[in-house]
Each structure stands twice: as structure tokens, then as C-alpha cells.
PDB file of N, H, CA, C and O in Angstrom:
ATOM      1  N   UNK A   1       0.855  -1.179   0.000  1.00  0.00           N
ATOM      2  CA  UNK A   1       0.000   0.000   0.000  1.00  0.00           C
ATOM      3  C   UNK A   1       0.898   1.238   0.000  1.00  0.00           C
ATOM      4  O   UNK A   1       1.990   1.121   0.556  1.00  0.00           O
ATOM      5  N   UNK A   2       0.587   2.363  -0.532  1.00  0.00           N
ATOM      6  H   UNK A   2      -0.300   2.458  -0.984  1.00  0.00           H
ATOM      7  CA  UNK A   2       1.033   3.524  -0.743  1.00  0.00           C
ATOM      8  C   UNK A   2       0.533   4.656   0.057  1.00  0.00           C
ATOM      9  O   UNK A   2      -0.688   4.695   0.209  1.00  0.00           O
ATOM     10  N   UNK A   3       1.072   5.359   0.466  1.00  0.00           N
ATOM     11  H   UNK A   3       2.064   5.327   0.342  1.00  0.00           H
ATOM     12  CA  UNK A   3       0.757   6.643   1.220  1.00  0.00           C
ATOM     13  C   UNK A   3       0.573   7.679   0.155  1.00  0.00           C
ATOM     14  O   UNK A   3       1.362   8.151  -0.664  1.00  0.00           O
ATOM     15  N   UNK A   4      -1.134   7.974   0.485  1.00  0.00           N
ATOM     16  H   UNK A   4      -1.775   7.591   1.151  1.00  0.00           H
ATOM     17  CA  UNK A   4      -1.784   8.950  -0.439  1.00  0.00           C
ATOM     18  C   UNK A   4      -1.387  10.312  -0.418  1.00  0.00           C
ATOM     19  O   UNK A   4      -1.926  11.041  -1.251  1.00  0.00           O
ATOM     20  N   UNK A   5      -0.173  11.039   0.716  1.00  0.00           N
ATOM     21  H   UNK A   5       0.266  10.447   1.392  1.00  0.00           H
ATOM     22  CA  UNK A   5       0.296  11.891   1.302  1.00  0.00           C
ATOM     23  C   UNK A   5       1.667  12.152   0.374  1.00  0.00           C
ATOM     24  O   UNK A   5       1.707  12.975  -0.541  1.00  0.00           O
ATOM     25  N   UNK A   6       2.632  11.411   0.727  1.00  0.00           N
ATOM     26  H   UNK A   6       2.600  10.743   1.470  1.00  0.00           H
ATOM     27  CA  UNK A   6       3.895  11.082   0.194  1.00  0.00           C
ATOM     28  C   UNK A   6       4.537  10.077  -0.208  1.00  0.00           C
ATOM     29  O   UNK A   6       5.745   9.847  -0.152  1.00  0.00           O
ATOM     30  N   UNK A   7       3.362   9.240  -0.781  1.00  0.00           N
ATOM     31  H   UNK A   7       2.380   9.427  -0.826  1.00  0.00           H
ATOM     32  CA  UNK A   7       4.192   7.819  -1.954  1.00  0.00           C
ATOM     33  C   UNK A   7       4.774   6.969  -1.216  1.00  0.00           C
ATOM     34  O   UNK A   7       5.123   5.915  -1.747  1.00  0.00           O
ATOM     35  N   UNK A   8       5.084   7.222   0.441  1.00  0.00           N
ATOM     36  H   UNK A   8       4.801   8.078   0.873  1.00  0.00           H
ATOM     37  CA  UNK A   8       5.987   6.557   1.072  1.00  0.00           C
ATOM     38  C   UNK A   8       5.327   4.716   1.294  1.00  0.00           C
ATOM     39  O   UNK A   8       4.300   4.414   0.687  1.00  0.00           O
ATOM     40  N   UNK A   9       5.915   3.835   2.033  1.00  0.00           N
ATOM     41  H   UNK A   9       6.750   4.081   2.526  1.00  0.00           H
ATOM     42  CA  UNK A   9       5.453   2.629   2.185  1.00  0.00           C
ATOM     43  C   UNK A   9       4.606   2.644   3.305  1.00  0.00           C
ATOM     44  O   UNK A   9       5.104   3.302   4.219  1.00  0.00           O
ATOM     45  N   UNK A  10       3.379   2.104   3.604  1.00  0.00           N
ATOM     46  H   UNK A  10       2.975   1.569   2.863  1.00  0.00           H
ATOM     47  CA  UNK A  10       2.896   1.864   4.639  1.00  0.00           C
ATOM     48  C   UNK A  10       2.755   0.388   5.329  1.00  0.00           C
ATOM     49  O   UNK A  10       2.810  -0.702   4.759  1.00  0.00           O
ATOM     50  N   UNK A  11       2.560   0.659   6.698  1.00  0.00           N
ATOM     51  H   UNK A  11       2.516   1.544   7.161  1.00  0.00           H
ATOM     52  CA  UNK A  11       2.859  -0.926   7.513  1.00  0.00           C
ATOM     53  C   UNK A  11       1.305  -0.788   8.056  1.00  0.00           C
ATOM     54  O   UNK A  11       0.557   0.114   8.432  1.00  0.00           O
ATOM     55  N   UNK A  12       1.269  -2.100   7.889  1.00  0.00           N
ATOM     56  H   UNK A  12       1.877  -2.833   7.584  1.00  0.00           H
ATOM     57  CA  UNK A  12      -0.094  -2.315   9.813  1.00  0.00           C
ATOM     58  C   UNK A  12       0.946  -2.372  10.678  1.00  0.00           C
ATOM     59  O   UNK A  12       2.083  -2.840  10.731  1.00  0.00           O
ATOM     60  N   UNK A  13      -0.147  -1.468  11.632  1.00  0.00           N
ATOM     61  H   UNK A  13      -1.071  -1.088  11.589  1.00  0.00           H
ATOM     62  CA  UNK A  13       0.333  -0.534  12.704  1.00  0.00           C
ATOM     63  C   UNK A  13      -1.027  -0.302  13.595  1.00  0.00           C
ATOM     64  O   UNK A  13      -2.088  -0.919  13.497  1.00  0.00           O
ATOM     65  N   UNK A  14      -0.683   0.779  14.502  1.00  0.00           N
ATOM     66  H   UNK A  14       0.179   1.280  14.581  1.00  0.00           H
ATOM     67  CA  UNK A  14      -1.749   1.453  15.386  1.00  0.00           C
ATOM     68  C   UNK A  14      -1.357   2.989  15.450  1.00  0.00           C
ATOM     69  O   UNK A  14      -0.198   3.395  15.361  1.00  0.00           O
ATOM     70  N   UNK A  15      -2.736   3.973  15.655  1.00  0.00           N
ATOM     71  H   UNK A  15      -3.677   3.644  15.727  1.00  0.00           H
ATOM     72  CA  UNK A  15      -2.000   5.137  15.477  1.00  0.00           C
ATOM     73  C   UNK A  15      -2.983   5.662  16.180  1.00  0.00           C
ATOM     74  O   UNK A  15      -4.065   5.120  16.404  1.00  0.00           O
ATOM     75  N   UNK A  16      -2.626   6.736  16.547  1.00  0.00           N
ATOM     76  H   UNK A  16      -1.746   7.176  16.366  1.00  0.00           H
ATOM     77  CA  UNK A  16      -3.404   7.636  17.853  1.00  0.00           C
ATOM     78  C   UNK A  16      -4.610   8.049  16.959  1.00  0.00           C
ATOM     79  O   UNK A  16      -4.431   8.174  15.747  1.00  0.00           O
ATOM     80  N   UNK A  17      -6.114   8.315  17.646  1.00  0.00           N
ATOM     81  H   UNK A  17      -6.259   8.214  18.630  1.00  0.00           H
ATOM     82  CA  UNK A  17      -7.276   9.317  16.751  1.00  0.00           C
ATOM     83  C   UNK A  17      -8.070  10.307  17.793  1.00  0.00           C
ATOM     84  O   UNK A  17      -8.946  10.060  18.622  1.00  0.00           O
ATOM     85  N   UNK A  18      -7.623  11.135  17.540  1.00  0.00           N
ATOM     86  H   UNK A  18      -6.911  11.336  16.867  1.00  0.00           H
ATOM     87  CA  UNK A  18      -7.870  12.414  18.216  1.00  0.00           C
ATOM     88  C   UNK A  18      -9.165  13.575  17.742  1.00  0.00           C
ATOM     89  O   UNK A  18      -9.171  14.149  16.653  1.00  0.00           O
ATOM     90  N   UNK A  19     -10.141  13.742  18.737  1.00  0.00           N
ATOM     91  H   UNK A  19     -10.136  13.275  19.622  1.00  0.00           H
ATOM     92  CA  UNK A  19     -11.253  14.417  17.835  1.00  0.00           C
ATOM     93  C   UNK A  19     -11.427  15.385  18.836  1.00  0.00           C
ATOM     94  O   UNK A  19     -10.986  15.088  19.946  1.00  0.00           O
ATOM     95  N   UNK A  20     -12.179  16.895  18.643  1.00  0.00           N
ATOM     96  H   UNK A  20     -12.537  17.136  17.742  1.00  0.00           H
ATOM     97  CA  UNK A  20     -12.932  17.571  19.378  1.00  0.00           C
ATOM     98  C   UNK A  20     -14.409  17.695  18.734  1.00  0.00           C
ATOM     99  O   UNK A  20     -14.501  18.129  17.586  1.00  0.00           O
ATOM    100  N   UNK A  21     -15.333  17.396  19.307  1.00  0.00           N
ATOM    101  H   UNK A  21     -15.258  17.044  20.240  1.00  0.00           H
ATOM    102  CA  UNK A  21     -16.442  17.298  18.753  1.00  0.00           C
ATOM    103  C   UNK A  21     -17.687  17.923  19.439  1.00  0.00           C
ATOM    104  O   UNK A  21     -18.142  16.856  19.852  1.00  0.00           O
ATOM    105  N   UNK A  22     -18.571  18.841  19.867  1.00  0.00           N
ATOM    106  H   UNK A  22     -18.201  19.707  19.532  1.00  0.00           H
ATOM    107  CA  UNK A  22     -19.963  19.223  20.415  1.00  0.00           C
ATOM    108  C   UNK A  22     -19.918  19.188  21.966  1.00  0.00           C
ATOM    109  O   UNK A  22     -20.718  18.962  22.874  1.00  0.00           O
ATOM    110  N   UNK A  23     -18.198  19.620  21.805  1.00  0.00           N
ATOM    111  H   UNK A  23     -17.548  19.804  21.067  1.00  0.00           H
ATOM    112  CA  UNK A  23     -18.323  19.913  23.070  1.00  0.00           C
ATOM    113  C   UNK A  23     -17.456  18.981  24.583  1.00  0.00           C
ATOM    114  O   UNK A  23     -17.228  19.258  25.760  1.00  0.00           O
ATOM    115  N   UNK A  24     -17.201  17.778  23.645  1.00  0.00           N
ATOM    116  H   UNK A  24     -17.386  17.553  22.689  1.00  0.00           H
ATOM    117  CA  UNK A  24     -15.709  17.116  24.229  1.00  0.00           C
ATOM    118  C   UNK A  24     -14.927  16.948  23.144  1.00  0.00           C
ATOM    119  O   UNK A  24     -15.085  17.244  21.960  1.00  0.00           O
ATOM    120  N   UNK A  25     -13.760  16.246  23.949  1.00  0.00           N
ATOM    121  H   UNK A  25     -13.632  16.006  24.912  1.00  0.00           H
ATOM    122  CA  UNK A  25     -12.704  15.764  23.306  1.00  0.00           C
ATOM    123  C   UNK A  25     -12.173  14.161  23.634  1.00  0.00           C
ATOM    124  O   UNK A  25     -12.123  13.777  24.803  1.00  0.00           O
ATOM    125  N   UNK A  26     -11.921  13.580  22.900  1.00  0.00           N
ATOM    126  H   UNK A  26     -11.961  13.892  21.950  1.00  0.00           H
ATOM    127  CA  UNK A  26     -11.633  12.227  22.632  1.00  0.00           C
ATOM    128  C   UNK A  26     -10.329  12.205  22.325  1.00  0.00           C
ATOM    129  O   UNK A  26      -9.857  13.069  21.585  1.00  0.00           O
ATOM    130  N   UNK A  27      -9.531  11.158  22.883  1.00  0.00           N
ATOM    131  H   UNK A  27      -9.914  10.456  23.484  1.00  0.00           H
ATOM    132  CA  UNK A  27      -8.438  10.418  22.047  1.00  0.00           C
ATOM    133  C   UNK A  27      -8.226   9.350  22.240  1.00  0.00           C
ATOM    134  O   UNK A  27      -8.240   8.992  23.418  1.00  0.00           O
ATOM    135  N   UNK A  28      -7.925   8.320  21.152  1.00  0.00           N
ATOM    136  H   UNK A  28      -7.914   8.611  20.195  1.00  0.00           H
ATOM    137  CA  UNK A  28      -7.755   6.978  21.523  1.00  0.00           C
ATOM    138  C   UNK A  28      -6.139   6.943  20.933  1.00  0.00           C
ATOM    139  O   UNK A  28      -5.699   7.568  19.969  1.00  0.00           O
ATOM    140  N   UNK A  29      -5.482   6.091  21.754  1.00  0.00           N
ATOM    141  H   UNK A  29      -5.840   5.584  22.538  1.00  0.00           H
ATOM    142  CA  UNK A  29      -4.013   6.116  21.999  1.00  0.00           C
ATOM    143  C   UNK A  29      -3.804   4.689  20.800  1.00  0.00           C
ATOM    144  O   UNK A  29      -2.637   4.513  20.451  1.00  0.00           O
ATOM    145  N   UNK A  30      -4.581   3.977  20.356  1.00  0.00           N
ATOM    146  H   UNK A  30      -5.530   4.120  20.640  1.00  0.00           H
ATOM    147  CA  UNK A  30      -4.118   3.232  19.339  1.00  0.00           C
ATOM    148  C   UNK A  30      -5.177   2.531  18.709  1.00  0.00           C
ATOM    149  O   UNK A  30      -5.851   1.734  19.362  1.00  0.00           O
ATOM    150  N   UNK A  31      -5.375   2.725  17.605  1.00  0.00           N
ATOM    151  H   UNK A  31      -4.827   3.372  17.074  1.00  0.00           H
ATOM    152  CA  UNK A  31      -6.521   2.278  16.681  1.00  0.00           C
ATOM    153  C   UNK A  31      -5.318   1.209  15.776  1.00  0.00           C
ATOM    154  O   UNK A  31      -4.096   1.140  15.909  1.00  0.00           O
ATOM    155  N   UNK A  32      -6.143   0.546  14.953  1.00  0.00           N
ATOM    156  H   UNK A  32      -7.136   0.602  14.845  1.00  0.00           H
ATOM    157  CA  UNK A  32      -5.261  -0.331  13.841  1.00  0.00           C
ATOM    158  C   UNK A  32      -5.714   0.590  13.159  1.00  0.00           C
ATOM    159  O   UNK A  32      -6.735   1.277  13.159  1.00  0.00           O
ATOM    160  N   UNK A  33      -4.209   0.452  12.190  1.00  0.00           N
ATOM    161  H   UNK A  33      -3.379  -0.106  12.191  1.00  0.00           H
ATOM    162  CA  UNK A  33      -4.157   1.344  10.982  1.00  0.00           C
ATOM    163  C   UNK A  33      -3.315   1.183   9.781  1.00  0.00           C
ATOM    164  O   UNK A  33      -2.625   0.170   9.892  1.00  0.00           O
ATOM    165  N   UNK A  34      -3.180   1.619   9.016  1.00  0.00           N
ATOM    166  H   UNK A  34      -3.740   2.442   8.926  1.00  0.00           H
ATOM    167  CA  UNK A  34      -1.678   1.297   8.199  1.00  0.00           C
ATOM    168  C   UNK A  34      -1.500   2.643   8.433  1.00  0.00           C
ATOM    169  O   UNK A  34      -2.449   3.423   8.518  1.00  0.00           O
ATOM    170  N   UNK A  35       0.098   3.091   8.585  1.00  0.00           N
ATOM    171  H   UNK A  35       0.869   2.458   8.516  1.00  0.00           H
ATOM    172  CA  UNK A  35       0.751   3.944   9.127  1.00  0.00           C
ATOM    173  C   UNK A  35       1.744   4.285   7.675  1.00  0.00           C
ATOM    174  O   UNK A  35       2.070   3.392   6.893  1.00  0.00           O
ATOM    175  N   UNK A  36       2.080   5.533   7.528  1.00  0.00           N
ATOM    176  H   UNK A  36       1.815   6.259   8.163  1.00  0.00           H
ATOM    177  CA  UNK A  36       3.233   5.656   6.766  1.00  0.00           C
ATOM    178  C   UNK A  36       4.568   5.554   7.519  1.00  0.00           C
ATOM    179  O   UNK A  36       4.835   6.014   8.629  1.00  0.00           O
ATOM    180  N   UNK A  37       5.387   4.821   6.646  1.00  0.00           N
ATOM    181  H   UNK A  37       5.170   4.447   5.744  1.00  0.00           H
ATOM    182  CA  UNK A  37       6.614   4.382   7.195  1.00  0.00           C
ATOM    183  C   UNK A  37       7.894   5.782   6.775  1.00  0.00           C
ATOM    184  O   UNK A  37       9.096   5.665   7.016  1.00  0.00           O
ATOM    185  N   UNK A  38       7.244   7.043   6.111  1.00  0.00           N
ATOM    186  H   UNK A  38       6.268   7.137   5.914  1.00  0.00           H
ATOM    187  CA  UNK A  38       7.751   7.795   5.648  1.00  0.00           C
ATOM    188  C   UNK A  38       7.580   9.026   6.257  1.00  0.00           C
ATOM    189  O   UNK A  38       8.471   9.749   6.703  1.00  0.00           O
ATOM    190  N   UNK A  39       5.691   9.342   6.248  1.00  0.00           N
ATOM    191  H   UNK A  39       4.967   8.755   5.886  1.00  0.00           H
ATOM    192  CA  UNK A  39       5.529  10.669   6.959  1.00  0.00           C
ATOM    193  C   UNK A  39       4.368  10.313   8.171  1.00  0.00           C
ATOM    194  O   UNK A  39       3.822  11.245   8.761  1.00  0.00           O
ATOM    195  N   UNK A  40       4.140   9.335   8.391  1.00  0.00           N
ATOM    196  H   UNK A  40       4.584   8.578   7.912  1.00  0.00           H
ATOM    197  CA  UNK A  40       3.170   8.875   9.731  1.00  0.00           C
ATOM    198  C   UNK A  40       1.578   8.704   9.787  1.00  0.00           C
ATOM    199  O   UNK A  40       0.706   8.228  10.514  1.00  0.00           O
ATOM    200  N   UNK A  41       1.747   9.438   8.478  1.00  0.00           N
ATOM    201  H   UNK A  41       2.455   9.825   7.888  1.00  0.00           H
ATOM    202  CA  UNK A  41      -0.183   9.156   8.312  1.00  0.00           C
ATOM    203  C   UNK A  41      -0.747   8.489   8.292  1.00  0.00           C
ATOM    204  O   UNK A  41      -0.535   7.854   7.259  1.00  0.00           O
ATOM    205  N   UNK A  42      -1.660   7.994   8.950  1.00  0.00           N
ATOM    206  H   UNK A  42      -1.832   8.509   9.789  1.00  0.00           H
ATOM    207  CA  UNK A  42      -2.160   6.881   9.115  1.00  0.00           C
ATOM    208  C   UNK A  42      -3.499   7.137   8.311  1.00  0.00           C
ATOM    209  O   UNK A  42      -4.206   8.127   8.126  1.00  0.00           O
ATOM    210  N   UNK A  43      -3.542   5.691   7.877  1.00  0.00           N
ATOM    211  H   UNK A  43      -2.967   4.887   8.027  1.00  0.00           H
ATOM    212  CA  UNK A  43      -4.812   5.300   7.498  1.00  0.00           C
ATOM    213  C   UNK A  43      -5.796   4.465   7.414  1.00  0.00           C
ATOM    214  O   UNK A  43      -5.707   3.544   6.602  1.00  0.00           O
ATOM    215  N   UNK A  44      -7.359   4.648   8.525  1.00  0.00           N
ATOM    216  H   UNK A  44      -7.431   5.396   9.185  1.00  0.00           H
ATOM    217  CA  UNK A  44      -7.920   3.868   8.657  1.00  0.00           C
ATOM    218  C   UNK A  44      -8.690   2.882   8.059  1.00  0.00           C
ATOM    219  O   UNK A  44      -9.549   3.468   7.399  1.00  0.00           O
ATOM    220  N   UNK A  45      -8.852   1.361   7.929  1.00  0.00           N
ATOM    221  H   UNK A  45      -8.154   0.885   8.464  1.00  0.00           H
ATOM    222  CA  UNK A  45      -9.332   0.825   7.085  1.00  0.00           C
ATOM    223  C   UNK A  45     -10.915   0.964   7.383  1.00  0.00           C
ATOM    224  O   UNK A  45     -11.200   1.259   8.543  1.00  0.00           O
ATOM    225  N   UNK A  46     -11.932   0.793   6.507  1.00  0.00           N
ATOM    226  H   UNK A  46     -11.700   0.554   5.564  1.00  0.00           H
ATOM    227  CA  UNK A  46     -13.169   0.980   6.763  1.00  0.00           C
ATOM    228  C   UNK A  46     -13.857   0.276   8.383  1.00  0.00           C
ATOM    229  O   UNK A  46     -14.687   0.725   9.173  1.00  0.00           O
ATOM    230  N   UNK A  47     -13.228  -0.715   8.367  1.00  0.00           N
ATOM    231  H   UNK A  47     -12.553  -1.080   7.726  1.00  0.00           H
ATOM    232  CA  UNK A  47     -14.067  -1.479   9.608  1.00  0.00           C
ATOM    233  C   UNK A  47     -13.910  -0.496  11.006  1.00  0.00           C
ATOM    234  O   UNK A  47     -14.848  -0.125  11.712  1.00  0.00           O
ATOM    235  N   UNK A  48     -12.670  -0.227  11.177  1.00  0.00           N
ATOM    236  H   UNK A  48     -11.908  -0.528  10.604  1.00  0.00           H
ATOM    237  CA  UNK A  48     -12.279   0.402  12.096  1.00  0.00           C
ATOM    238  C   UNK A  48     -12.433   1.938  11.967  1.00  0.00           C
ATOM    239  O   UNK A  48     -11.802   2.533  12.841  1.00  0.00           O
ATOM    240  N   UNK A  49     -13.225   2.873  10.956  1.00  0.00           N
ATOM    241  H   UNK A  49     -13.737   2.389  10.246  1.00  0.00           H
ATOM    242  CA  UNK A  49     -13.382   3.633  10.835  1.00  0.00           C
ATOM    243  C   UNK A  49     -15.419   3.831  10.501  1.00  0.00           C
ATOM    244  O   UNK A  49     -16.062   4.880  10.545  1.00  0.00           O
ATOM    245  N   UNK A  50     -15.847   2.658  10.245  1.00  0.00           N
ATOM    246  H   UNK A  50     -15.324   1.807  10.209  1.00  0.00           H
ATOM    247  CA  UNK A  50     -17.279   2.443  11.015  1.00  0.00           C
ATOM    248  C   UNK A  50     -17.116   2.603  12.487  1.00  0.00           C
ATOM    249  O   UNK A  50     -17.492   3.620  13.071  1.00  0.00           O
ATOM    250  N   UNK A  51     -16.627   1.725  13.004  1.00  0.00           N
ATOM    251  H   UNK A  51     -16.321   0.900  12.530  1.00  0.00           H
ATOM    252  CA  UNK A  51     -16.863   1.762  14.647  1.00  0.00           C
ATOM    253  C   UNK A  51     -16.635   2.850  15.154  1.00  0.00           C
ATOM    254  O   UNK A  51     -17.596   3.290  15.784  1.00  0.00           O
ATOM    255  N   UNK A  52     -15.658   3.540  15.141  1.00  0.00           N
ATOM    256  H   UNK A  52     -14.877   3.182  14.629  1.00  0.00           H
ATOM    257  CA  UNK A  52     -15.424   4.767  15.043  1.00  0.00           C
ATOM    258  C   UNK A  52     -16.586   5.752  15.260  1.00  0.00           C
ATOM    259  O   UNK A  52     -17.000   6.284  16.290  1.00  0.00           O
ATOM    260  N   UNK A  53     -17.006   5.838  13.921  1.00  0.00           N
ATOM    261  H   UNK A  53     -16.670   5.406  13.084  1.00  0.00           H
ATOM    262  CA  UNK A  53     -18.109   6.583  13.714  1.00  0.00           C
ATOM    263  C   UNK A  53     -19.593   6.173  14.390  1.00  0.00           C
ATOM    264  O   UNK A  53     -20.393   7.107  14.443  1.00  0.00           O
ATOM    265  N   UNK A  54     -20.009   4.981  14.870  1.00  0.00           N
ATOM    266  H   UNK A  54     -19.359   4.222  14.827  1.00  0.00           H
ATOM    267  CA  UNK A  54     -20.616   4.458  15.803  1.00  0.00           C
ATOM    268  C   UNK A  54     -20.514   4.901  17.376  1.00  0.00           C
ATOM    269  O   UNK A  54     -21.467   5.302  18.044  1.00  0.00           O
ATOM    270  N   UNK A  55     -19.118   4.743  17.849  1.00  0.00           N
ATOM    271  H   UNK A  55     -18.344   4.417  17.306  1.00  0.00           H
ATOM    272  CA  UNK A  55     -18.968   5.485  19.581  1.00  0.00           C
ATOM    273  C   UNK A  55     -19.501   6.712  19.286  1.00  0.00           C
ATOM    274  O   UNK A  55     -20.443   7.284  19.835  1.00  0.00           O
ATOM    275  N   UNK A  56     -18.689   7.130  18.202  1.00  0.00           N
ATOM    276  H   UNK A  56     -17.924   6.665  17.756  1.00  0.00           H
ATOM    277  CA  UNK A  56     -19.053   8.409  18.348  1.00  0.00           C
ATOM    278  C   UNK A  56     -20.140   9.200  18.579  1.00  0.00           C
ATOM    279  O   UNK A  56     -20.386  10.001  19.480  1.00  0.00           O
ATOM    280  N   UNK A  57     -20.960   8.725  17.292  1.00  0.00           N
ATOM    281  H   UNK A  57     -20.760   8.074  16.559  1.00  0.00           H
ATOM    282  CA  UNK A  57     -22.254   8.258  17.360  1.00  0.00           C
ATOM    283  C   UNK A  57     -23.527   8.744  18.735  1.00  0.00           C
ATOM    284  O   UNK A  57     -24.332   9.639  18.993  1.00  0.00           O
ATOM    285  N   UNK A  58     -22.960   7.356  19.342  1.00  0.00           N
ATOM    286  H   UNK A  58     -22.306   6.628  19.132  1.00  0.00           H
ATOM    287  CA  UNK A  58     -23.078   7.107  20.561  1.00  0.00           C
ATOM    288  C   UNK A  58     -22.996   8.484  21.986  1.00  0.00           C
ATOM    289  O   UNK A  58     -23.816   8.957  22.772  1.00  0.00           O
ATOM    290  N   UNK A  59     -22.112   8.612  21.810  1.00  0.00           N
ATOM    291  H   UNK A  59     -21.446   8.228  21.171  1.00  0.00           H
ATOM    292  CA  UNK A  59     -21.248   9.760  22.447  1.00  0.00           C
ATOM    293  C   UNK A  59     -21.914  10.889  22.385  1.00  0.00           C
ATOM    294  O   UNK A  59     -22.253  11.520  23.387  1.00  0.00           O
ATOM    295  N   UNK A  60     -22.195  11.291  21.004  1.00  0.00           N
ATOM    296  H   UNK A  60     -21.920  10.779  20.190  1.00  0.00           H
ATOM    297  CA  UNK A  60     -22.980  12.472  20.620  1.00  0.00           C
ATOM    298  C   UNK A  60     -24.496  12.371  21.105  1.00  0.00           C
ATOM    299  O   UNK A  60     -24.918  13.488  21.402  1.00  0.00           O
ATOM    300  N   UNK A  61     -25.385  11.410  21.261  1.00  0.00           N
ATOM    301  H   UNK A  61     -25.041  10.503  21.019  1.00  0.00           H
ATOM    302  CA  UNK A  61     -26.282  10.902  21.648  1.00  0.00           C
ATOM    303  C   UNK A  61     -26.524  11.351  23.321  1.00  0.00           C
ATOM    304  O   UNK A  61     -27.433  12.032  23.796  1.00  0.00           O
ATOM    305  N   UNK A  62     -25.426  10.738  23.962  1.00  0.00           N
ATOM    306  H   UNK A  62     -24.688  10.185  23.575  1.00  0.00           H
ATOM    307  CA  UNK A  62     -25.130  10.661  25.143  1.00  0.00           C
ATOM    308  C   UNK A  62     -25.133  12.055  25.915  1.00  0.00           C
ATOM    309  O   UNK A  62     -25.871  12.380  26.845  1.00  0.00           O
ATOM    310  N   UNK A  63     -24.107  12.811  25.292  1.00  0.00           N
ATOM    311  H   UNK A  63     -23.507  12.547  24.537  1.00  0.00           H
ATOM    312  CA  UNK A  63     -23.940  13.833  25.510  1.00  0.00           C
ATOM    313  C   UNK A  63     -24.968  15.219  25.344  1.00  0.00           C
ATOM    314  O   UNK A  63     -25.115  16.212  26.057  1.00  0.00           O
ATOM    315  N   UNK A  64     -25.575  14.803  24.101  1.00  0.00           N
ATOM    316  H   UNK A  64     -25.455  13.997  23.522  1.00  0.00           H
ATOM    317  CA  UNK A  64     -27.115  15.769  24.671  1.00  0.00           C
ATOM    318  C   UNK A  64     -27.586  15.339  25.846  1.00  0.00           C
ATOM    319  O   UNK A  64     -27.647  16.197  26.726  1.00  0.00           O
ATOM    320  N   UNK A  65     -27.944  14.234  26.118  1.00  0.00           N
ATOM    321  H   UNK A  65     -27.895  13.537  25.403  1.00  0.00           H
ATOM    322  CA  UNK A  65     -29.162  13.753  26.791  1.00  0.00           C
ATOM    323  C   UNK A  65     -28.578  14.511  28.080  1.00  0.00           C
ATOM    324  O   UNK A  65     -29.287  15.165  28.845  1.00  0.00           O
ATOM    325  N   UNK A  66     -27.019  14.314  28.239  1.00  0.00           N
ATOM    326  H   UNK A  66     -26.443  13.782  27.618  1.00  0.00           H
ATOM    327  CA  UNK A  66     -26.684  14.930  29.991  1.00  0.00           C
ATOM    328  C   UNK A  66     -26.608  16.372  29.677  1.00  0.00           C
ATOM    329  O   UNK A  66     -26.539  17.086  30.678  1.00  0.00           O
ATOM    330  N   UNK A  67     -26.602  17.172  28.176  1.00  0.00           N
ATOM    331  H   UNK A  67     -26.657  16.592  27.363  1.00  0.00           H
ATOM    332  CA  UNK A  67     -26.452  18.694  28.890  1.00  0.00           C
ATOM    333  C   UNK A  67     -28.106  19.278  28.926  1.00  0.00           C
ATOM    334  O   UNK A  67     -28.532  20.269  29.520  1.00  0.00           O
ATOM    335  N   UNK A  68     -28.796  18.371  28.139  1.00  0.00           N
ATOM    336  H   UNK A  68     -28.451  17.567  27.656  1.00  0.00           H
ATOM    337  CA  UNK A  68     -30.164  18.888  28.122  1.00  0.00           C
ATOM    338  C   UNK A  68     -30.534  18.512  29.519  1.00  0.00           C
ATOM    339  O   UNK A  68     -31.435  19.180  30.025  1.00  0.00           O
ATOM    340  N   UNK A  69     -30.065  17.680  30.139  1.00  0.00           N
ATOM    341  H   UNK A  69     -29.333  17.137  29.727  1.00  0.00           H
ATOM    342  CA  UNK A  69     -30.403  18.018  32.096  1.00  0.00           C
ATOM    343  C   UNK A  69     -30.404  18.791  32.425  1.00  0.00           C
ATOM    344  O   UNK A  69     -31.282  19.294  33.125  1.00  0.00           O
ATOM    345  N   UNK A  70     -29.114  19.392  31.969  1.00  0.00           N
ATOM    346  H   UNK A  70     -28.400  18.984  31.400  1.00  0.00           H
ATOM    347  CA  UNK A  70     -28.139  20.794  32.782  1.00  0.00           C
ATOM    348  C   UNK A  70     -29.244  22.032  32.588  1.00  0.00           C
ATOM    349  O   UNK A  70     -29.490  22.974  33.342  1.00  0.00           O
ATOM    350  N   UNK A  71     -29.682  21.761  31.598  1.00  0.00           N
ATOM    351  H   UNK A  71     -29.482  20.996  30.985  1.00  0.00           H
ATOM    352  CA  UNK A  71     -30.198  23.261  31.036  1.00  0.00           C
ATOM    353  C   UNK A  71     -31.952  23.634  31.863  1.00  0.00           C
ATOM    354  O   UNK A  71     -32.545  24.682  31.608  1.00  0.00           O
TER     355      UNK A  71
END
């Protein structure tokens, strides 16, 4: 696989995914990924970038329900 960034080689790997989103912030310290072995970019394969989008999902869900308490 090729790094869509800089042509470089990529490995499976794990790589940090960091979001601010509606009001938190998330980071997960290692997702699977293929990683560039050149400039570090990682890139998620679909499965792991569904789930992803699922917590999140989730999260966003979650997170109304506790500030609409607050309010």
C-alpha cells in the first residue's frame, strides 16, 4: 500500500485518533491502521473507521441527553 500523502510505504500498525467534537474531546491512543513508514499518516481501514463513527455516534447521543439536564 502507498501513502496517499507522500508515496511513502505503509505498515499495519496502530496510530493515535484524536477528535474535538460538540463539546468534548476524545483520544484513543491506538486504533489499527496502516501507518506511513515515511511521513506517519495513518490510514484507517473501513471497519475500524465504522466503529469509530458508531462510539461516536453514541457519544454524541449521550452527551445531549446529559447537557439537556443541565439546562
Amino acid at each position: 500500500m502507498e501513502c496517499l500523502h507522500c508515496n511513502g510505504n505503509m505498515v499495519k500498525a496502530t496510530a493515535p485518533f484524536s477528535i474535538d467534537r460538540n463539546g468534548y474531546h476524545i483520544t484513543w491512543e491506538s486504533i489499527p491502521a496502516w501507518v506511513c513508514t515515511q511521513c506517519g499518516e495513518p490510514f484507517f481501514e473501513e471497519h475500524e473507521a465504522h466503529h469509530l463513527q458508531m462510539v461516536l455516534q453514541k457519544l454524541d447521543h449521550e452527551t445531549t441527553l446529559l447537557t439537556s439536564k443541565a439546562a
